[in-house]
C-alpha positions as CSV (number, residue, x, y, z in Angstrom):
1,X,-65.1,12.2,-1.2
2,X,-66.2,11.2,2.4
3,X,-68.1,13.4,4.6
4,X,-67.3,15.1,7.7
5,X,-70.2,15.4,10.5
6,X,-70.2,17.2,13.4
7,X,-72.8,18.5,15.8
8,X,-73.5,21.8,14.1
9,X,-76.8,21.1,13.1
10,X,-76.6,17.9,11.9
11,X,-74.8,18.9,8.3
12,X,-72.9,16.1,6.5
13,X,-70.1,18.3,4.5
14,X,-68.2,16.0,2.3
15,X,-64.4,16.9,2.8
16,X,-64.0,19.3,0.4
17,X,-66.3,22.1,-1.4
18,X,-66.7,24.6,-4.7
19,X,-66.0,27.8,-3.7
20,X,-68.2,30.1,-6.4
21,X,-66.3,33.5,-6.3
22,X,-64.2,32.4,-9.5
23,X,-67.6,31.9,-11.5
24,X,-68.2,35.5,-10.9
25,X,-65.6,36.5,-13.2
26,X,-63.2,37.1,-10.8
27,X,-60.2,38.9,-12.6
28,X,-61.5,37.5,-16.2
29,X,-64.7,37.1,-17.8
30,X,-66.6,33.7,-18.5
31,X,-69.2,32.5,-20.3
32,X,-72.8,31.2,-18.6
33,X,-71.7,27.9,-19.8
34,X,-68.4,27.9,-18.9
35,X,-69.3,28.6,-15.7
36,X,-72.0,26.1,-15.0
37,X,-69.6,23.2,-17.0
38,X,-67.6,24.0,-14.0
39,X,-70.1,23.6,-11.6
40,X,-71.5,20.5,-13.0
41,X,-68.2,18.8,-12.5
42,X,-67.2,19.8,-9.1
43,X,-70.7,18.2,-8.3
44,X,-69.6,15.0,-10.4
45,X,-66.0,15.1,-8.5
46,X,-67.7,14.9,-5.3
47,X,-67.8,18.5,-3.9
48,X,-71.2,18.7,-3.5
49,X,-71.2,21.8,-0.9
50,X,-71.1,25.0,-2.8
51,X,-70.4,28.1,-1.2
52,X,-71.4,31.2,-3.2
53,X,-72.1,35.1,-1.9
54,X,-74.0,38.6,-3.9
55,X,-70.5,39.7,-4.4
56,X,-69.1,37.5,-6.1
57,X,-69.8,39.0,-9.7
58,X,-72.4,41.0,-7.9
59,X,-75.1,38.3,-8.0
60,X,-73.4,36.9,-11.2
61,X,-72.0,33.7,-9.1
62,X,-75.2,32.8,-7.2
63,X,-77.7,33.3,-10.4
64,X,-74.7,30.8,-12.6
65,X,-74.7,28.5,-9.6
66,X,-78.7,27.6,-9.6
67,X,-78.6,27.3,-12.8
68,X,-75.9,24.4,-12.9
69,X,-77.8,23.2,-9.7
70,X,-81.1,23.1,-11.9
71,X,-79.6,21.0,-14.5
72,X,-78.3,18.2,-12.2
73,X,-79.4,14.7,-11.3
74,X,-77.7,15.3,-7.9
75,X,-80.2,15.7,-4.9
76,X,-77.9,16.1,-2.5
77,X,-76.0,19.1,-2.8
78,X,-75.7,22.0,-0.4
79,X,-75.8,25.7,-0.8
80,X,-74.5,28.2,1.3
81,X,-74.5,32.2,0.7
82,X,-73.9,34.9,2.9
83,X,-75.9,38.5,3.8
84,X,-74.2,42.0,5.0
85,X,-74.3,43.4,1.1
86,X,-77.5,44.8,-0.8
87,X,-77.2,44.8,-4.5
88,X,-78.7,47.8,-5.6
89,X,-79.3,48.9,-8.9
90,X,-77.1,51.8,-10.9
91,X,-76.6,53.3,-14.2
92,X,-73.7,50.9,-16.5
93,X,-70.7,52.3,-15.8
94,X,-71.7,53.6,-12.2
95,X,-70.6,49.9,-10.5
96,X,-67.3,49.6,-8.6
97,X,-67.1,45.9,-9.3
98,X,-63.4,46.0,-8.1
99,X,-61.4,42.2,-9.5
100,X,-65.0,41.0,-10.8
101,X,-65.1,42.1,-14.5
102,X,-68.2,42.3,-16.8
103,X,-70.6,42.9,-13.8
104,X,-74.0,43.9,-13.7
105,X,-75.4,47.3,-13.0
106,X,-75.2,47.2,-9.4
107,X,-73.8,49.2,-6.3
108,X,-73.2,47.6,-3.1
109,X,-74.2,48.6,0.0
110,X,-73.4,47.8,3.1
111,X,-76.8,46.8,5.3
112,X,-76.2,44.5,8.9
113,X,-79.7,45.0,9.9
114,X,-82.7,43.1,10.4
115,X,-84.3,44.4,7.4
116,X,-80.9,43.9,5.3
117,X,-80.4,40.5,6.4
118,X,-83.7,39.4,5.3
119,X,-83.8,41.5,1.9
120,X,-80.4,40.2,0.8
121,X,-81.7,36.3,2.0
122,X,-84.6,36.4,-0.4
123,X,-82.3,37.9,-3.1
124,X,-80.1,35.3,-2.9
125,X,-83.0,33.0,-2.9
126,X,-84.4,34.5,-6.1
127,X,-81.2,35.0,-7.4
128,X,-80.5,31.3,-6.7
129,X,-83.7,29.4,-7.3
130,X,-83.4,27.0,-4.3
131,X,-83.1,26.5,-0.7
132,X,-80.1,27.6,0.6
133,X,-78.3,25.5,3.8
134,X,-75.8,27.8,5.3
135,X,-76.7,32.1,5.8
136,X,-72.9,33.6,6.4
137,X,-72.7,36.8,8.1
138,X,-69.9,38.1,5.0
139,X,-67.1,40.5,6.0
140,X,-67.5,41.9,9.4
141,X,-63.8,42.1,9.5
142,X,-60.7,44.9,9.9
143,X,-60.1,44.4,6.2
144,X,-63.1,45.3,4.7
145,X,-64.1,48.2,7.1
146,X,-61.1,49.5,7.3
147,X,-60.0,48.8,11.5
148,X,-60.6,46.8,13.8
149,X,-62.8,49.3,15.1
150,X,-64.7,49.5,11.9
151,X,-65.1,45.9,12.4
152,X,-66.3,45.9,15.6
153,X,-69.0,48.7,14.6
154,X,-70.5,46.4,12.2
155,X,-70.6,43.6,14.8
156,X,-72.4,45.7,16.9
157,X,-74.7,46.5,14.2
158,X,-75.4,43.0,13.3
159,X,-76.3,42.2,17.1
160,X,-77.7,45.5,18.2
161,X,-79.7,46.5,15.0
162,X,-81.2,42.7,14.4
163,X,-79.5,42.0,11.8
164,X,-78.3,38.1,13.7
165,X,-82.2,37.9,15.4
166,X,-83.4,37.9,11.8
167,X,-80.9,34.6,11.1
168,X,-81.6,33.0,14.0
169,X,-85.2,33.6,13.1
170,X,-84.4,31.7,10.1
171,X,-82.6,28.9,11.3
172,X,-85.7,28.7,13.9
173,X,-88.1,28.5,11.0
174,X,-86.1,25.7,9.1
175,X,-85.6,28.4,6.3
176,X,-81.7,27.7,6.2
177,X,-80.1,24.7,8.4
178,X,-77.3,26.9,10.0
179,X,-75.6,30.2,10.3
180,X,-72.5,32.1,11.2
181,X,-69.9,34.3,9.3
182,X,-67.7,33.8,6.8
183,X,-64.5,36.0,6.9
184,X,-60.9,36.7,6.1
185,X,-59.8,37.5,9.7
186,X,-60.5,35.0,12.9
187,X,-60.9,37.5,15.3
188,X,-64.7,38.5,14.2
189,X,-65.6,34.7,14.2
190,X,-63.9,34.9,18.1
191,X,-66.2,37.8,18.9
192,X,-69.2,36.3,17.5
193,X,-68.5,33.2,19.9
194,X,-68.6,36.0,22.7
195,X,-72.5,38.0,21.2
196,X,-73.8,35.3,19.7
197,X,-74.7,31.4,18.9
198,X,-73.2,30.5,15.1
199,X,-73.2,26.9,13.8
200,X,-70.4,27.6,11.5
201,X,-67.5,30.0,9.9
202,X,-66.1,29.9,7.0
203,X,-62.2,31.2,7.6
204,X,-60.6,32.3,4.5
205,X,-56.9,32.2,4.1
206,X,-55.7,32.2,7.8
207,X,-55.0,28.4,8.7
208,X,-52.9,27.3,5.8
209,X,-50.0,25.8,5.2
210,X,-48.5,29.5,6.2
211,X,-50.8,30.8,8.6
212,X,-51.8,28.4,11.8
213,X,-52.9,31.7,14.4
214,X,-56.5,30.2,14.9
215,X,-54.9,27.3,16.7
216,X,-54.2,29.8,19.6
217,X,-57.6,31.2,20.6
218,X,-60.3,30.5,17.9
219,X,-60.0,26.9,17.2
220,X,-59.8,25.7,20.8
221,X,-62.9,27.6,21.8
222,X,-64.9,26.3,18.4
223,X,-64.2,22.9,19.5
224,X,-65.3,23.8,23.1
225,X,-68.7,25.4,22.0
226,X,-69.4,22.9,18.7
227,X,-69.0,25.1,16.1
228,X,-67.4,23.7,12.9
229,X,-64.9,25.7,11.0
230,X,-65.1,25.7,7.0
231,X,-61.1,26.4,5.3
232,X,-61.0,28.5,2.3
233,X,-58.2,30.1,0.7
234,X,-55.8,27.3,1.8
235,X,-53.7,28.6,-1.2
236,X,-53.1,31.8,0.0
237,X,-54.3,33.6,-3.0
238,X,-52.1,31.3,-5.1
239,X,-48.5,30.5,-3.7
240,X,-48.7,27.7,-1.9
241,X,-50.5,26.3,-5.5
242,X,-47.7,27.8,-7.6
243,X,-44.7,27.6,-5.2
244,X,-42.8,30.0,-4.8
245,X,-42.3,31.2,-8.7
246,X,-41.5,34.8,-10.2
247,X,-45.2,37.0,-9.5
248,X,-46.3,34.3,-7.1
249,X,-49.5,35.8,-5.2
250,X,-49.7,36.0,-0.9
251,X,-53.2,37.2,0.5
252,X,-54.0,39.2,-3.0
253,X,-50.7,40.7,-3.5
254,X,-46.8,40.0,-5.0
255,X,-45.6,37.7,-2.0
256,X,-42.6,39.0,0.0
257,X,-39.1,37.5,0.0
258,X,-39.6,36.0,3.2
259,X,-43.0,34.2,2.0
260,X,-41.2,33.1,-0.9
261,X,-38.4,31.4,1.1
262,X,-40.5,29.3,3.3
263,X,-42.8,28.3,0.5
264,X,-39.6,27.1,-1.1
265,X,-38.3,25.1,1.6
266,X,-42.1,23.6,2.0
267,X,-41.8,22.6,-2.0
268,X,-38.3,21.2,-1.1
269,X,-39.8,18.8,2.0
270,X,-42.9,18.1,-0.2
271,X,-40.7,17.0,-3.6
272,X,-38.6,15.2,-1.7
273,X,-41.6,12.4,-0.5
274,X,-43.0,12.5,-4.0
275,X,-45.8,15.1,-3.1
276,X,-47.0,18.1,-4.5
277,X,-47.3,21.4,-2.6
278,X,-50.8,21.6,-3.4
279,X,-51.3,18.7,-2.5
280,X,-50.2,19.5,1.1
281,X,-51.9,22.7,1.2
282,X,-55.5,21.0,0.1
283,X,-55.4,18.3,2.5
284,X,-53.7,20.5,5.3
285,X,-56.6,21.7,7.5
286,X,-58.6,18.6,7.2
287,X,-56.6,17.2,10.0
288,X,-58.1,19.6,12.8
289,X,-61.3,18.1,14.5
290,X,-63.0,21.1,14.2
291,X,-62.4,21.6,10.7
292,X,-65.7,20.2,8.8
293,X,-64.9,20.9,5.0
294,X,-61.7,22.5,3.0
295,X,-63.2,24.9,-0.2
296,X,-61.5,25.0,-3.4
297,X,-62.3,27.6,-6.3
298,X,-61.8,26.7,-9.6
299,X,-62.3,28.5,-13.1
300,X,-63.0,25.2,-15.4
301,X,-63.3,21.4,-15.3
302,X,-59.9,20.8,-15.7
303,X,-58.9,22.7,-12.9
304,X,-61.6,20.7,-10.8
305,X,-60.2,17.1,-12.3
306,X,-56.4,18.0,-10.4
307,X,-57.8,19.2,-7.1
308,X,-59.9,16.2,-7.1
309,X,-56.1,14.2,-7.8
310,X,-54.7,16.7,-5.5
311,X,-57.0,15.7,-2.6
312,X,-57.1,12.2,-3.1
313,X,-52.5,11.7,-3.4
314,X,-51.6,9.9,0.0
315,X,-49.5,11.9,2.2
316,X,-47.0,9.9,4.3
317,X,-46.7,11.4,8.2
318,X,-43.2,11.5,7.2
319,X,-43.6,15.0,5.7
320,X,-45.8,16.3,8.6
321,X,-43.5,15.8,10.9
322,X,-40.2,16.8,8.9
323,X,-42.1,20.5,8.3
324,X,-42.4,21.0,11.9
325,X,-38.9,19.7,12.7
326,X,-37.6,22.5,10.2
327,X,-40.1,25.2,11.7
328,X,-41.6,25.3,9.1
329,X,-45.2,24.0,10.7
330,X,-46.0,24.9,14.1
331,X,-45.4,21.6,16.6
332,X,-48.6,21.8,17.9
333,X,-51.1,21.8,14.5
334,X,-52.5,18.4,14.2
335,X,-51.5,16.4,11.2
């Protein structure tokens, strides 16, 4: 898989990247060597950017990660984690784990600080065993602290109470290559633009197949400023990988009716040029200059070996442009 360069500090992401959270036991249980296996051959396939954070299986994810990075020939790979949660430790049975199962004996706790930020970046360190690339401010967003107040709170706590001095003193030291946030909402990452100096964000789940918002404000001013923009979630929690079929997932829940129709008529345009949704919704965001790599979970090789055919199936203009000619693409996303 080729790389994308841009200017945020001179990184070299290769197109697309292993996002970790599913090797935390996210809603099931794996084994360690299930979990490395997987890692090992999303190296092999190519997607040697891995993006991994303390909550995903509450430290599970980053400590499986190094050690699939450990037993690699691969030199080139690149790491990135994020701060904002402290992994303290708690009686078994005390942890609220919530869709990561078989957990250890940890409680999380919120911690934006100066102090935070630097005791959850050695953590991760330890945790991980290597240098890490990318430091991602995780989850400053209405979703997670409950309004967009609550998320602006936690911004100001990040900028006021040191917590984005101590990664810029990081990035200044040559401790980590670059920093920003990584999020399920775009207004935080347009915010940050405003307070502060970020290299990157990683944007989960809101410029999709479904979802092209960002192209109003956020990704307009990121090309402006040079910041890249990392996609995850460009299934959507699952339909847009699925179609639309009975129990098909939208942004973690049952999708609605009217999510289900227009994924329909996107699998009807797809099908009928001989491509597969997926297909579509991998190679989607790619097309945005600003965009510098496209994240893909996956639970086992296997699933790895058909994103890797997913990303690589040609996909004629053709069904760009009839998806915006049935509204169901906005005109103006490039593609």
């Amino acid at each position: 898989m080729e790389s994308r360069s841009g200017p945020d500090r001179g990184l070299n992401l290769p197109r697309f990247g292993f996002g970790a959270a599913p090797i935390g036991n996210m809603h099931a249980p794996m084994s360690d060597e299930e979990a490395v296996a997987t890692v090992l051959a999303a190296l092999e396939a190519g997607q040697t950017y891995c993006d991994v954070a303390p909550l995903y299986g509450h430290g599970l994810a980053e400590r499986r990660l190094g050690e699939a990075l450990a037993r690699t020939a691969i030199t080139n790979a690149l790491v990135s984690t994020k701060v904002g949660r402290l992994l303290e430790p708690c009686a078994r049975g005390e942890e609220e784990s919530g869709i990561y199962k078989d957990t250890p004996p940890v409680s999380v706790v919120f911690d934006y600080s100066y102090d935070g930020v630097m005791r959850s970046f050695e953590a991760s360190r330890e945790r991980i065993g290597q240098r890490i690339d990318i430091l991602y401010v995780h989850d400053v967003d209405a979703a997670t602290h409950g309004s967009r107040e609550g998320s602006e709170a936690r911004i100001r706590e990040l900028v006021d109470a040191g917590g984005w001095r101590a990664l810029d003193e990081l990035r200044s030291a040559g401790e980590v290559r670059a920093i920003g946030a990584g999020v399920n909402e775009w207004e935080p990452c347009d915010r940050l633009l405003d307070l502060a100096d970020p290299d990157l964000f990683l944007l989960a789940g809101r410029y999709t197949l479904l979802e092209q918002e960002p192209l109003d404000r956020l990704m307009p001013r990121c090309q402006e400023r040079g910041v890249g923009l990392v996609i995850g979630g460009v299934f959507n929690s699952g339909i847009l990988a699925t179609g639309a079929v009975k129990g098909a997932y939208y942004n973690y829940a049952p999708a609605p009716e009217p999510i289900l129709q227009r994924v329909a008529a996107m699998s009807a345009v797809c099908e009928s040029h001989g491509v597969p949704l997926a297909a579509a919704a991998l190679q989607f965001p790619l097309h945005h200059p600003v965009v510098r790599n496209v994240l893909i979970g996956a639970r086992t090789p296997a699933e790895i070996a058909r994103n890797a055919e997913l990303a690589e199936i040609a996909i004629p203009p053709v069904l760009w442009a009839e998806l915006k000619q049935s509204g169901l693409l906005r005109e103006d996303a490039p593609c």
